[in-house]
MDTraj code that builds the backbone (N, CA, C; nanometers):
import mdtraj as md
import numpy as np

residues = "UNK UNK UNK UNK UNK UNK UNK UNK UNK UNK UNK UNK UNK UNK UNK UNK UNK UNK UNK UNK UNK UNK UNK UNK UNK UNK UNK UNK UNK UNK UNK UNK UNK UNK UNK UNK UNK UNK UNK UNK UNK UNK UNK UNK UNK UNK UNK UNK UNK UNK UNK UNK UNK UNK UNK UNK UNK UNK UNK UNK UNK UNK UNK UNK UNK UNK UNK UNK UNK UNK UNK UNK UNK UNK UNK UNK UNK UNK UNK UNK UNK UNK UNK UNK UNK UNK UNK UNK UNK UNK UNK UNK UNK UNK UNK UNK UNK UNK UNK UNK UNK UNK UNK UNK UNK UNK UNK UNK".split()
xyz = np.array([
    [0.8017, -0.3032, -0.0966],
    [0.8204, -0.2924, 0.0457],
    [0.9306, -0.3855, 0.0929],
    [0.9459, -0.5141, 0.0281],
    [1.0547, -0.5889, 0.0498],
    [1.2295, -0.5325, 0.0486],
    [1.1976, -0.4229, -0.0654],
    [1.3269, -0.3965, -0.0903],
    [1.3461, -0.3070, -0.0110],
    [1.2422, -0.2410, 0.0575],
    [1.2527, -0.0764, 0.1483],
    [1.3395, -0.1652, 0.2854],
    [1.2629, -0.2724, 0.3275],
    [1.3118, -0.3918, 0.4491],
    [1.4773, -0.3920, 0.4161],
    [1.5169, -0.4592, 0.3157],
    [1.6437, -0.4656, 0.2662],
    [1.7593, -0.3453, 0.2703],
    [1.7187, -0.2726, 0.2725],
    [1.7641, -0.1810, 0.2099],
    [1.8090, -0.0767, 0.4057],
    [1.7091, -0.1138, 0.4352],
    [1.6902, -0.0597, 0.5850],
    [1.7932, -0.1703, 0.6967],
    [1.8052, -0.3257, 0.6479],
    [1.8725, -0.3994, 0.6835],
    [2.0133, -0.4401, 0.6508],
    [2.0247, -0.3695, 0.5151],
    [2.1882, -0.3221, 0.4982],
    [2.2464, -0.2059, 0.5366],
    [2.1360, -0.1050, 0.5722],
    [2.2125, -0.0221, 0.6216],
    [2.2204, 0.0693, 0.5255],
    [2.1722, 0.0734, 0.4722],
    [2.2074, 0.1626, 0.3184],
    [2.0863, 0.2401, 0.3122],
    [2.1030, 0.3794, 0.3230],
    [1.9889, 0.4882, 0.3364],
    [1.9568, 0.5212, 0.2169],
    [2.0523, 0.5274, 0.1078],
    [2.0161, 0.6062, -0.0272],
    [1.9359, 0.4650, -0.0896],
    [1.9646, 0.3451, -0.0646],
    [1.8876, 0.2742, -0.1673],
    [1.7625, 0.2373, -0.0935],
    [1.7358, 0.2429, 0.0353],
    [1.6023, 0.2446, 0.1342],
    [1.4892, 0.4129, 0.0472],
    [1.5956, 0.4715, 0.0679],
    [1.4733, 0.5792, 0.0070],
    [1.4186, 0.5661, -0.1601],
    [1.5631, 0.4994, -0.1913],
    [1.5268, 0.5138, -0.3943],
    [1.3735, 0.4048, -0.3431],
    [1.3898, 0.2968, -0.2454],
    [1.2652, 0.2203, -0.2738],
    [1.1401, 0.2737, -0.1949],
    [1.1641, 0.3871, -0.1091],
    [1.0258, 0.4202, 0.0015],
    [0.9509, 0.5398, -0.1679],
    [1.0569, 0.5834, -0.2748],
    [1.0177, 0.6424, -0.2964],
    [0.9470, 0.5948, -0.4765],
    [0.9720, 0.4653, -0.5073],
    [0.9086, 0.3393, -0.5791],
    [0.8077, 0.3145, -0.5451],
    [0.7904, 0.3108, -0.3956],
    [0.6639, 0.2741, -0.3352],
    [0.5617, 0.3728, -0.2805],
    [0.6055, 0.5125, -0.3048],
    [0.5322, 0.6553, -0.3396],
    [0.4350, 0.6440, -0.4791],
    [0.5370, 0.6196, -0.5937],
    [0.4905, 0.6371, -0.7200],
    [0.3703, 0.4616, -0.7235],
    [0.4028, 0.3812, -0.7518],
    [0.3235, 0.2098, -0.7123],
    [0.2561, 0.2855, -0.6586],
    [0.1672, 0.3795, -0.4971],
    [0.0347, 0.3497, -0.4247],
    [-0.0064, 0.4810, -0.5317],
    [0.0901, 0.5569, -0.5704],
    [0.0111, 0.7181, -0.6549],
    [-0.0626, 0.6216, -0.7762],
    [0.0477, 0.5805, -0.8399],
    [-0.0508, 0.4791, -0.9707],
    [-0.1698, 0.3971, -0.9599],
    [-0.1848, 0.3328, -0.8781],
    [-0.2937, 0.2626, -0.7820],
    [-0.4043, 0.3296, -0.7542],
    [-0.3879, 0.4723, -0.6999],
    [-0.4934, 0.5455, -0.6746],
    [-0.5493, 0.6369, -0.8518],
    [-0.5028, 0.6131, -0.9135],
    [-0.5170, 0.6954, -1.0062],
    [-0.6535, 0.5480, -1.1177],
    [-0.5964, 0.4418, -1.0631],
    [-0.6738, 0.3391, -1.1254],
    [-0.8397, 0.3184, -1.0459],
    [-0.8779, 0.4227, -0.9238],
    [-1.0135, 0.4193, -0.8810],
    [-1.0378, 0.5039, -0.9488],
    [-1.1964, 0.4862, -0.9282],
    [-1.3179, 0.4008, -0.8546],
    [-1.3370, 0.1818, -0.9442],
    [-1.3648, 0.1566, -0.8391],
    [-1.3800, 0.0366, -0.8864],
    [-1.5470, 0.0514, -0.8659],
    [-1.6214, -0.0954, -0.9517],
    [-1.7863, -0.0750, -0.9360],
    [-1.8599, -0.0925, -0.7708],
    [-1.7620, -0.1291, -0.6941],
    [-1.8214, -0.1213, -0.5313],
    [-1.7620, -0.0475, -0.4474],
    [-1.8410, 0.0113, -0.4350],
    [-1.7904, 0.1158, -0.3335],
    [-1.6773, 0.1048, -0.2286],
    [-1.7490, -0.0037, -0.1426],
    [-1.6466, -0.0440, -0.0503],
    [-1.5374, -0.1314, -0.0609],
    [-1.5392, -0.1344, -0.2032],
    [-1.3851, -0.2048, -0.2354],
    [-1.2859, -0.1377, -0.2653],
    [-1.3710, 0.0064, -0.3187],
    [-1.3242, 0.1510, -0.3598],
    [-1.2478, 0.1875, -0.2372],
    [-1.3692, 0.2053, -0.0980],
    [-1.2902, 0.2842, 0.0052],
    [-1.1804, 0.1985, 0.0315],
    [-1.1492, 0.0407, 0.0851],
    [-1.0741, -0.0080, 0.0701],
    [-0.9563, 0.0235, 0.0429],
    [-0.9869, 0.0051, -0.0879],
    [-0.8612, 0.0085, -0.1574],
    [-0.7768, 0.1581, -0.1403],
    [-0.8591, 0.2680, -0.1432],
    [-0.8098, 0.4246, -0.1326],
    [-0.7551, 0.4001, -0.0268],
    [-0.8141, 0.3864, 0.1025],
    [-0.7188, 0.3976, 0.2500],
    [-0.5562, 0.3011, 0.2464],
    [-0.6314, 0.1670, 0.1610],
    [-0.4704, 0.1030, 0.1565],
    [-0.3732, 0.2525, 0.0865],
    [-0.4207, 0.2751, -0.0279],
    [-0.3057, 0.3400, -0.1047],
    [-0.2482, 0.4781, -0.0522],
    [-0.3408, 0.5449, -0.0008],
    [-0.3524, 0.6831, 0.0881],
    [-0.2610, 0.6165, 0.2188],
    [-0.2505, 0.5266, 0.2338],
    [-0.1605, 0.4655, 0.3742],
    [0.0058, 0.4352, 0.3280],
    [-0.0241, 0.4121, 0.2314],
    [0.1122, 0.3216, 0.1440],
    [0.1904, 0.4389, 0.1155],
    [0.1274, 0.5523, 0.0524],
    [0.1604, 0.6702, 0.0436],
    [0.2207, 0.7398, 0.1039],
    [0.1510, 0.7256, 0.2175],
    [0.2086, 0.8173, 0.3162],
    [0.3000, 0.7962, 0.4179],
    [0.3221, 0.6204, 0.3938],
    [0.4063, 0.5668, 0.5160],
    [0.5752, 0.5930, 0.3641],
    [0.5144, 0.5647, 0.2584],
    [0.6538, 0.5846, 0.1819],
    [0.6804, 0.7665, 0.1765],
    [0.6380, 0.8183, 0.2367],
    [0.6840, 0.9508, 0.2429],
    [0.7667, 0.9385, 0.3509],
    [0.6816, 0.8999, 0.4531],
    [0.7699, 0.8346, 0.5978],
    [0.8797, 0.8148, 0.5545],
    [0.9135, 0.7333, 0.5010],
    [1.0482, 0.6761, 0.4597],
    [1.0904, 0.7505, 0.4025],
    [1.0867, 0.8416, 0.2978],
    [1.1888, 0.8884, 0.2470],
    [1.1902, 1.0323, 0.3598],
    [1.1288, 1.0167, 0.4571],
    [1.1384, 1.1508, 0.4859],
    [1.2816, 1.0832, 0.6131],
    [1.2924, 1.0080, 0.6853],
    [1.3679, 0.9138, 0.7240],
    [1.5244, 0.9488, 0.6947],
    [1.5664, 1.0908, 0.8335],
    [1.7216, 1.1261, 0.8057],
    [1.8211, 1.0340, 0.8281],
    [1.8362, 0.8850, 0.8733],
    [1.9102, 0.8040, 0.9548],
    [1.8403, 0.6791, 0.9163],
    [1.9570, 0.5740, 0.9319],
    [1.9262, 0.4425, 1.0086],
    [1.9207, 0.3933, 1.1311],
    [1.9170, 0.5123, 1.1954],
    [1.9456, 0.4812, 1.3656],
    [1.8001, 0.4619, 1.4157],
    [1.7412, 0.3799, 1.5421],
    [1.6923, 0.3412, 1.5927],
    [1.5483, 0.4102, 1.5797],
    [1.4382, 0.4055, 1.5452],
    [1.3592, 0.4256, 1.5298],
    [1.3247, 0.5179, 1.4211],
    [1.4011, 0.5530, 1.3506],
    [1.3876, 0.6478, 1.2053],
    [1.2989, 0.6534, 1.1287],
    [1.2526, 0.4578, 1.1250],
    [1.1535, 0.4090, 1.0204],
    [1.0458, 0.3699, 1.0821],
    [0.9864, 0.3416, 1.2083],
    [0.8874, 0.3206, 1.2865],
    [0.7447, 0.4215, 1.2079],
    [0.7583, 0.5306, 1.1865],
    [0.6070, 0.6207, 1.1398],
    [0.5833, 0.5055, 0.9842],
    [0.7280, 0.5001, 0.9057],
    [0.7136, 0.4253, 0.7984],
    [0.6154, 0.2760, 0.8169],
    [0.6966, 0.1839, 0.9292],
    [0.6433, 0.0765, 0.9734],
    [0.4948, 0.0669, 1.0279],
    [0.4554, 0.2106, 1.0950],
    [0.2913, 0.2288, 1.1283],
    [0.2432, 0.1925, 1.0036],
    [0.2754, 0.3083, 0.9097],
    [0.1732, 0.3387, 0.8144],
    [0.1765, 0.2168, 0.6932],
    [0.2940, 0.1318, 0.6509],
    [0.2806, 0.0505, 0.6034],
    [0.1585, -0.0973, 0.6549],
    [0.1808, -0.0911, 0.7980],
    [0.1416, -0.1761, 0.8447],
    [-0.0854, -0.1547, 0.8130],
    [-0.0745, -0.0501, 0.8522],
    [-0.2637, 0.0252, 0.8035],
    [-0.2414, 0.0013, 0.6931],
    [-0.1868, 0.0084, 0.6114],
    [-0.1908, 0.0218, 0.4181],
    [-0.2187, -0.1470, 0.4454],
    [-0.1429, -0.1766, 0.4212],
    [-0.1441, -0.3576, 0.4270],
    [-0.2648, -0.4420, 0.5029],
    [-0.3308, -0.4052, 0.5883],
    [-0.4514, -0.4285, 0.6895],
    [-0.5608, -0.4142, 0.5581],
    [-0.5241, -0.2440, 0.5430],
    [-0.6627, -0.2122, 0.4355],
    [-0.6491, -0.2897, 0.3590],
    [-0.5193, -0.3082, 0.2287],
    [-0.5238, -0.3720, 0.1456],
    [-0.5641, -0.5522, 0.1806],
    [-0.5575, -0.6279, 0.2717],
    [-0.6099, -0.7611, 0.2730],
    [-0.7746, -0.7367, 0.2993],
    [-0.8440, -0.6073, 0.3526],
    [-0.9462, -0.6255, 0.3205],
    [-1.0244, -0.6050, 0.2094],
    [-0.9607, -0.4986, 0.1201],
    [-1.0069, -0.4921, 0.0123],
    [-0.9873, -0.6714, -0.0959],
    [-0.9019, -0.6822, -0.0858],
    [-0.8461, -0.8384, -0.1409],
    [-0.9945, -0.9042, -0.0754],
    [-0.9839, -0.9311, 0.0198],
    [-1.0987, -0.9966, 0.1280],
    [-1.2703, -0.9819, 0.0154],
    [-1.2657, -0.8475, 0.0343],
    [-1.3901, -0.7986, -0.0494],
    [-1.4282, -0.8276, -0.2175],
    [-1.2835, -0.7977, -0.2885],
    [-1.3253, -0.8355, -0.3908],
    [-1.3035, -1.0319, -0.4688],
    [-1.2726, -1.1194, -0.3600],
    [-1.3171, -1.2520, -0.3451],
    [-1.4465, -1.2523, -0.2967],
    [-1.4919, -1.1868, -0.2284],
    [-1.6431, -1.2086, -0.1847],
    [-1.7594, -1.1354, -0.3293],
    [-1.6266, -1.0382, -0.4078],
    [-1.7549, -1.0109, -0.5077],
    [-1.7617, -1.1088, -0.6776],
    [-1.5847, -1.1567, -0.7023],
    [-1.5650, -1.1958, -0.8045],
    [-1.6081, -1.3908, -0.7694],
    [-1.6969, -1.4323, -0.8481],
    [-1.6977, -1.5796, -0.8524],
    [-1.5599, -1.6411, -0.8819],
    [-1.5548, -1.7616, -0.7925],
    [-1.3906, -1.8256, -0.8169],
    [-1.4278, -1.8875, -0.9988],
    [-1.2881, -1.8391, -1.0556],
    [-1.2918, -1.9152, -1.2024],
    [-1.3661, -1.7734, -1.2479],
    [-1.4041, -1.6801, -1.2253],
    [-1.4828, -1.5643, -1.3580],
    [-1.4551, -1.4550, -1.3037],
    [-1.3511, -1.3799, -1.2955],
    [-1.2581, -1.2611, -1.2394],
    [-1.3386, -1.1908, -1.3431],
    [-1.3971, -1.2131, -1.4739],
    [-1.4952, -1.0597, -1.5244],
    [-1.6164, -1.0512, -1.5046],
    [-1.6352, -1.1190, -1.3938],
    [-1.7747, -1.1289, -1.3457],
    [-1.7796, -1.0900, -1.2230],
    [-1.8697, -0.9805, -1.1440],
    [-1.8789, -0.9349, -1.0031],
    [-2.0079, -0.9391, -0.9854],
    [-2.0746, -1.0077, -0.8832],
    [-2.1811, -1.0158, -0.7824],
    [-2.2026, -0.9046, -0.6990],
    [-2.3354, -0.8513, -0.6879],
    [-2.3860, -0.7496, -0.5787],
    [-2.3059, -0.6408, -0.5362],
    [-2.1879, -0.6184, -0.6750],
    [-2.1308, -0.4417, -0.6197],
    [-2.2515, -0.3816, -0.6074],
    [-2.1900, -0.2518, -0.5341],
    [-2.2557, -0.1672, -0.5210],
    [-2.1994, -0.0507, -0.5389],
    [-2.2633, 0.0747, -0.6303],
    [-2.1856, 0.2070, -0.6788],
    [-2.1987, 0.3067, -0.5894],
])
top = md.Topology()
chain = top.add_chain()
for i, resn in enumerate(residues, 1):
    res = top.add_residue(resn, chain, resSeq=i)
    for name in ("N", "CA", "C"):
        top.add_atom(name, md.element.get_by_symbol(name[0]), res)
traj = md.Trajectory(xyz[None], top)
């Protein structure tokens, strides 16, 4: 997403999309790695990637650099990123600090 920023701040449309469309394939791979063992780290995480997804379609769908082009992009990144700190949020509340292969009270 850094480089989509960059890329949108040089002005440069073809290398803004090579990255909205990096960041298509990253949330597709992501989703292909659920279900996790709690559910609601599951939904979580799906809405981040289903958001990430769809705001990098935004972007590549994005004919211009002119004034508001990337705004649907900027929504939907912004929900992807919300979801994703809660899922983050959730799975600190399930993994003990120091034992990341250890999870407390998922639920399937």
């Amino acid at each position: 997403m850094a480089e989509i920023g960059r890329g949108i701040a040089r002005r440069a449309l073809r290398a803004t999309h090579t990255a909205c469309d990096g960041l298509a394939t990253d949330a597709g791979n992501a989703l292909g790695l659920l279900p996790t063992p709690d559910r609601r780290l599951t939904d979580d995480l799906n809405t981040a990637y289903l958001d990430l997804a769809r705001a990098a379609q935004r972007c590549s769908e994005a004919g211009s650099l002119t004034h508001g082009a990337f705004d649907p992009y900027r929504r939907g990144a912004r929900a992807g990123m919300a979801a994703l700190r809660r899922a983050e949020a959730r799975y600190r509340a399930l993994v003990p600090k120091g034992r990341p292969g250890a999870v407390v009270g998922a639920t399937g």
